[in-house]
N, C-alpha and C positions, 0 to 999 in steps of 0.2 A: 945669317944662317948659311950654313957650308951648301956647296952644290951635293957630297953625299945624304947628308941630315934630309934637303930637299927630295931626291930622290927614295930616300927610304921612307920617307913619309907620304911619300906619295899614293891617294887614294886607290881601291882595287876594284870590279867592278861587284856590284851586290846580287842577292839573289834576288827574285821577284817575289813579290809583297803577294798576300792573299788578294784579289777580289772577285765579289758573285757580281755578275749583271745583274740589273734592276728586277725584279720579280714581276711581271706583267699578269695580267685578267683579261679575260676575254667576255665579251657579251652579245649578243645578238636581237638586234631592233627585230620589229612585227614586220618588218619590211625585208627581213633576211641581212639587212646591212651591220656587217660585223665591228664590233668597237674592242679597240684593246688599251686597258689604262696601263702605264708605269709609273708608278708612286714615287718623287725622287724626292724627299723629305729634306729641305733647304733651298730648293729650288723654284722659287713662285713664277719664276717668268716661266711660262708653260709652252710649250709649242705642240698645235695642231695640226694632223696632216690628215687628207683625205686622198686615199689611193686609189685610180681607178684603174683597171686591169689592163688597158688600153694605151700602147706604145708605139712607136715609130715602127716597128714591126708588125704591124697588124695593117700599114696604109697598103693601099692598090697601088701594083708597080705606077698607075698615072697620074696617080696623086701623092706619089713621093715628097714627104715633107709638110703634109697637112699637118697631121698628131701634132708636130713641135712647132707650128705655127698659131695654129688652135692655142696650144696652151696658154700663148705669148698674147693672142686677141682676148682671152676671158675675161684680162681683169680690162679691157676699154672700153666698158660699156656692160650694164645690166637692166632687168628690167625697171630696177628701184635708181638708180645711181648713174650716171653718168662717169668717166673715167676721172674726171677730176672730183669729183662727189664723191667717189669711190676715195678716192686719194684722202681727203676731207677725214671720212670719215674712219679709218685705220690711224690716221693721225691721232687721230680726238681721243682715240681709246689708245695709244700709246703703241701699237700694237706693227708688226710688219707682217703684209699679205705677200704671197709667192705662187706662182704656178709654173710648171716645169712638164715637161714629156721627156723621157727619155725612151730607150727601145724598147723596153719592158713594161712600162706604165705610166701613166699621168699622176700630178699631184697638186692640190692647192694644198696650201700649208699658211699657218700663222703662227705669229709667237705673242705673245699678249700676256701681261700683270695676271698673274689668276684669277684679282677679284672682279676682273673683267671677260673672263672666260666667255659666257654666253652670248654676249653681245660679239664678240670677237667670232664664236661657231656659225652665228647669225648672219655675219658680214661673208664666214668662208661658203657657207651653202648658199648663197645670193650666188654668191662668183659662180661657184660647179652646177647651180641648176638653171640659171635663170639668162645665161648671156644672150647677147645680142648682136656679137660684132657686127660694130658700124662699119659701114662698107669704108667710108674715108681713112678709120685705121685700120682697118684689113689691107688695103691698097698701099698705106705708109709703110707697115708692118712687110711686106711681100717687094716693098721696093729696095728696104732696108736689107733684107733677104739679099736680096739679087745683087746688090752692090758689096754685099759681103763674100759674094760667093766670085765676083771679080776678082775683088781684093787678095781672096786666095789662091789666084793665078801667080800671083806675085809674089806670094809668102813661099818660098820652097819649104817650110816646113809642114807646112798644110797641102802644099799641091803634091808633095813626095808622100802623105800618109793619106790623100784620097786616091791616087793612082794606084797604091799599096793595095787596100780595099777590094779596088775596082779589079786588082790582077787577082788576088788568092780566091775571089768568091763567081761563082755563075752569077748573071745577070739574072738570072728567077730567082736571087736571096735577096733582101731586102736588106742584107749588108756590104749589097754589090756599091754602095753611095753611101755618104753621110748620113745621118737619122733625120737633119733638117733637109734632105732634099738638094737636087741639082737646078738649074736652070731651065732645062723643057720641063720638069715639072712644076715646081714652086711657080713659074712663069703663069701658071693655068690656075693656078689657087685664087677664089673669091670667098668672099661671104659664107655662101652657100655651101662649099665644099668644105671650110672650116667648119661650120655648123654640124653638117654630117660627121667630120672626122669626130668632133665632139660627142655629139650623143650615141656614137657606135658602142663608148663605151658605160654610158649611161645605166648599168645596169645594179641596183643597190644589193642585189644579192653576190654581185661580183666586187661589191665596194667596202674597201675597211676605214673606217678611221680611227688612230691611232693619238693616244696623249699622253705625253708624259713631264712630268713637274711635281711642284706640290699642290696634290689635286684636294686636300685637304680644304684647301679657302675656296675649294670653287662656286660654294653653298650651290643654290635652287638643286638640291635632290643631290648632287651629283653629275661625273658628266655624262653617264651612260644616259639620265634622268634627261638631262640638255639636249641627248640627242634624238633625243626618239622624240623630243616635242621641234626639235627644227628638222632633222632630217628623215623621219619616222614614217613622214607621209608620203616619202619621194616613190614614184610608180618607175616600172620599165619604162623607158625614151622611146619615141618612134623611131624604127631604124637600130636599135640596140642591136648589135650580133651578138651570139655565142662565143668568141674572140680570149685570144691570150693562150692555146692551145700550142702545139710545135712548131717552130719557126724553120723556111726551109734555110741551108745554111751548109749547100754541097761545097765543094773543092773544086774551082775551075783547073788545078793543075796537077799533075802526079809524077813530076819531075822537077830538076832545076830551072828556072826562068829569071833571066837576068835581064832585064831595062833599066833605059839611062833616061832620063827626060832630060835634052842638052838645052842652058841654061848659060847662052856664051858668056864668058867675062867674070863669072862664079870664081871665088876665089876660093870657097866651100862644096861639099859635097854632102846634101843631106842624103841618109842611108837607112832602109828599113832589109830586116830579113825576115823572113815569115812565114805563116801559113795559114791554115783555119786550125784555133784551136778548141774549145773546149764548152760547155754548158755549163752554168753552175750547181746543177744538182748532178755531183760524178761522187761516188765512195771515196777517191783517194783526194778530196780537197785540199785536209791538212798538209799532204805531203808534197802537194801540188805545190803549195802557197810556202814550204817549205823551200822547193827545188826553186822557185822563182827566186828569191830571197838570195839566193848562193849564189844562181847565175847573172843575176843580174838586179838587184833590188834593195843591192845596202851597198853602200859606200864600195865594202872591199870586196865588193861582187866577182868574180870571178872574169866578167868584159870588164868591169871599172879598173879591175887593178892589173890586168893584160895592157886596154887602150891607152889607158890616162898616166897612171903609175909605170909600167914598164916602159912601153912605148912612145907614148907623151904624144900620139894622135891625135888627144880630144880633151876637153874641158868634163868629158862625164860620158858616158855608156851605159846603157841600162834596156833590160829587157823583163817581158810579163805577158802574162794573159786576162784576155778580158771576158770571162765567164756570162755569159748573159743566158735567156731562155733557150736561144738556140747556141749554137757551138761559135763562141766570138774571136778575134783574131789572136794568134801571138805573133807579138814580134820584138827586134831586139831593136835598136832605136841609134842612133850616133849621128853627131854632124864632126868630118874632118877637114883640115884644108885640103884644096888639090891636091896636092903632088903627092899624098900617101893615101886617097880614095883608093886604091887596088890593093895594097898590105892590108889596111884595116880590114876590106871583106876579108879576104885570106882569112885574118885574126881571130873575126867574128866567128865565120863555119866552123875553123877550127875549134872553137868553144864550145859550139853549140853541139856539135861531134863528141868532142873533152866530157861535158856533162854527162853523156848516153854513157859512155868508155869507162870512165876514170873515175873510182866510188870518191864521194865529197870526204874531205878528213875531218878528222874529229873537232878541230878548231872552227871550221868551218861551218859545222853544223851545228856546234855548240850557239857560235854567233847568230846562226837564223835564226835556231830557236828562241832564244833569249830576245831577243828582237819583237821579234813576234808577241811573244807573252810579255812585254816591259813594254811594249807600245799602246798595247791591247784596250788596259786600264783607262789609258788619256786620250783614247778616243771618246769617252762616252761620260766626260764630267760637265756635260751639259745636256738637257731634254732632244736639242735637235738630233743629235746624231743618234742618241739610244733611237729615237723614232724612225730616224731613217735607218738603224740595222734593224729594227724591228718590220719596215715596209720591205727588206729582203727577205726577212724569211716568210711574210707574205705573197711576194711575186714571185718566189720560187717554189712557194710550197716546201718549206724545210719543216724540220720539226723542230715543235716550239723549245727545245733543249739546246738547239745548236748554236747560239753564242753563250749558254752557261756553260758548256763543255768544250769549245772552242782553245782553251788553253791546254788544256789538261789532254787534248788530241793534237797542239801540236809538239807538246812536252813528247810524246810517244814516239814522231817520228822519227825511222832508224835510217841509219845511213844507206840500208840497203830499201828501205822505202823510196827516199829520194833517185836514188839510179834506177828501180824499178819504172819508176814515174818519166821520169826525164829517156829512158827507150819506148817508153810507151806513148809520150805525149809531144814529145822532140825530135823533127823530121827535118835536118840539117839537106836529105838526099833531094828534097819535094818539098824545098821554099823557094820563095820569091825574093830576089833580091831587086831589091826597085832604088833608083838613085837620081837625084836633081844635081847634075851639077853639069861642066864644062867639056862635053865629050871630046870636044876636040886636044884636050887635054889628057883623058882618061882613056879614049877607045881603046889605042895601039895598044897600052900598057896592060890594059883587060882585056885582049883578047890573047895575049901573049901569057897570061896567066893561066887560060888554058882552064879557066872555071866553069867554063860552058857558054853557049852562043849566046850574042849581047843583042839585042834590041833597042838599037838610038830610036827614040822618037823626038823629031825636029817639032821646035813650037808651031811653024806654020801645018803642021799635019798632026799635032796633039786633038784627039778627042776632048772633052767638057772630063774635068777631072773625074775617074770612077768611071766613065761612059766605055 
């Protein structure tokens, strides 16, 4: 076959296929505890999640890093079960048990055979009501902690994105630190304080559980039926709060701030630029998620094909926001070698500036879109993930339409929506530029760039990352 024949036969791209997300139900136990089924017809292996409204966000500045500890002690111990018992017995039923915090809410979840369903919800409402953490794994758990949180002294990728954090947010957000917590806190976690962080959110009228598979095999009644004879009878916790409300989430900066954390002998420079960005319940999300995409969230991103493609500074670029309850960070993301860590920023602002300025072209936007809505579908050809979009628009409070119409809003977005968005939501003037690498490499050449005053901090006078 001729090289033209090859070329003119060469595939074009398609347009996007129809699809509805799964059609979900809603129910409500005697106990106010909300249940929502998705029917995925082919799908027996089922996955269960139990949401409780109670997130790394909700801890007491002094107990920073309780919630995501907690989660990690539930399953070491129950009233029935022992952790290896526990283990036993998830095996026996085929089944994988999980529990997770993240800043917005806690979750046990399982995935289990369907004709195994009850027994599986049976084993997940042990886990969430009944724990015990033993002191000897709470203490492993919390060592494991702390040795992790060494180790990412060491990591310039994690020590450059907790200093990042620690710069864009006041120290009264609870996104001033990681969601697992720093070392005077976590240090101070026992038993007890996990316990409480647990049942803070103990509250079944603030609790959903969500299922989705083919709930057709799951016989005894059903699972709403299932639930209200295991979960039905669960009361308020002692210590339950009112919790999951607005998160504080100010702006420690209202100018440019630029720090170096020096890293002698770095042949790399990892690189955040940023600020506070955004909530996930904002009107212009579509176009939000839209302008992320161009700038920085697909391949020929607008930093990807600046840094990597023109410039050849970096193996990859990319930047986004991370919507949470309260207004979570944006930032754009790069690791380059030394000696072009000063162009790169340069490159960066300048993008991030480009975005605000310069309407996205029609190519460009064609591509997010298309993106977006051809991705959209293959996230969700399995129970877990329909569950877990469906526990966001529970912890957001969306309305129960927003991933059926999620394509079809970002089909809409116009060109002049994305620049709209990208001035509104894109502060190139009032970011943080935060960098790990070898200043005695970088100083001269950054302050000679005339980007604004640099702030070295030396390891022997670095704060506890975030601190």
């Amino acid at each position: 076959m001729s090289e033209s024949t090859v070329i003119a036969t060469r595939p074009t791209p398609g347009h996007p296929r129809p699809y509805d997300f799964p059609a979900f139900e809603r129910a409500t136990l005697a106990n106010g505890l909300q249940v929502i089924t998705a029917q995925m017809p082919g799908r027996p292996l089922v996955t269960a999640s139990l949401i409780l409204r109670n997130g790394a966000a909700d801890d007491a500045p002094d107990v920073a890093g309780a919630t995501s500890l907690a989660s990690r002690a539930i399953s070491e111990g129950t009233e029935r079960y022992d952790a290896v018992a526990l283990v036993e017995a998830t095996e026996r039923l085929g089944a994988g048990l999980h529990a997770d915090a993240g800043w917005d809410a806690s979750t046990v979840s399982i995935e289990v055979p369907v004709a195994r369903l009850e027994p599986a919800l049976d084993l997940l409402a042990e886990v969430a009501a009944h724990p015990t953490f033993p002191v000897r794994e709470v203490e492993r758990l919390r060592e494991e902690r702390l040795n992790d949180l060494l180790q990412a002294r060491a990591e310039p990728r994690r020590r450059v994105d907790e200093a990042f954090i620690g710069t864009i947010y006041k120290p009264s957000s609870p996104y001033h630190q990681p969601s697992g917590g720093l070392a005077g806190t976590v240090g101070t976690l026992d038993a007890d304080r996990l316990a409480r962080a647990w049942r803070r959110g103990f509250d079944p009228r603030r609790m959903t559980l969500i299922l989705a598979g083919d709930l057709d095999g799951a016989g005894g009644g059903g699972p709403v039926a299932m639930a209200e004879r295991l979960l039905g009878g669960w009361v308020l916790a002692p210590g339950a709060t009112a919790i999951g409300g607005s998160v504080s989430s100010e702006s420690a900066i209202n100018s440019l701030v630029i720090k170096l954390l020096d890293r002698p002998g770095s042949v790399q420079t990892e690189i955040r630029v940023g600020h506070v960005g955004v909530p996930r319940r904002i009107e212009q999300f579509a176009a939000l998620s839209v302008m992320s995409a161009i700038l920085g969230g697909l391949f020929n991103s607008r930093l990807n094909m600046k840094l990597r493609e023109e410039k050849g500074y970096t193996y990859g670029a990319s930047a986004g926001f991370d919507p949470r309850r309260g207004a979570g960070p944006f930032s754009a993301r790069v690791a380059v070698n030394t000696e072009v860590t000063v162009p790169a920023v340069v490159e960066l602002l300048a993008e991030l500036d480009r975005i605000r300025q310069e309407p996205v072209t029609a190519a460009e936007l064609a591509a997010a879109r298309d993106f977006l809505v051809g991705v959209f579908p293959l996230r969700f050809e399995t129970p877990g993930p329909v569950v877990g979009a469906l526990g966001g628009i529970v912890v957001h409070d969306l309305p129960d339409n927003e991933l059926a119409t999620y394509r079809p809003r970002i089909e809409a977005v116009s060109a002049a929506d994305v620049q709209a968005v990208a001035e509104a939501r894109i502060h190139p003037d009032r970011a943080a530029v935060v960098m790990v690498g070898d200043a005695a490499r970088i100083v001269g050449e950054l302050e000679a760039a005339a980007i604004g005053s640099v702030e070295v901090i030396r390891e022997d006078e670095a704060a506890e990352p975030g601190a």
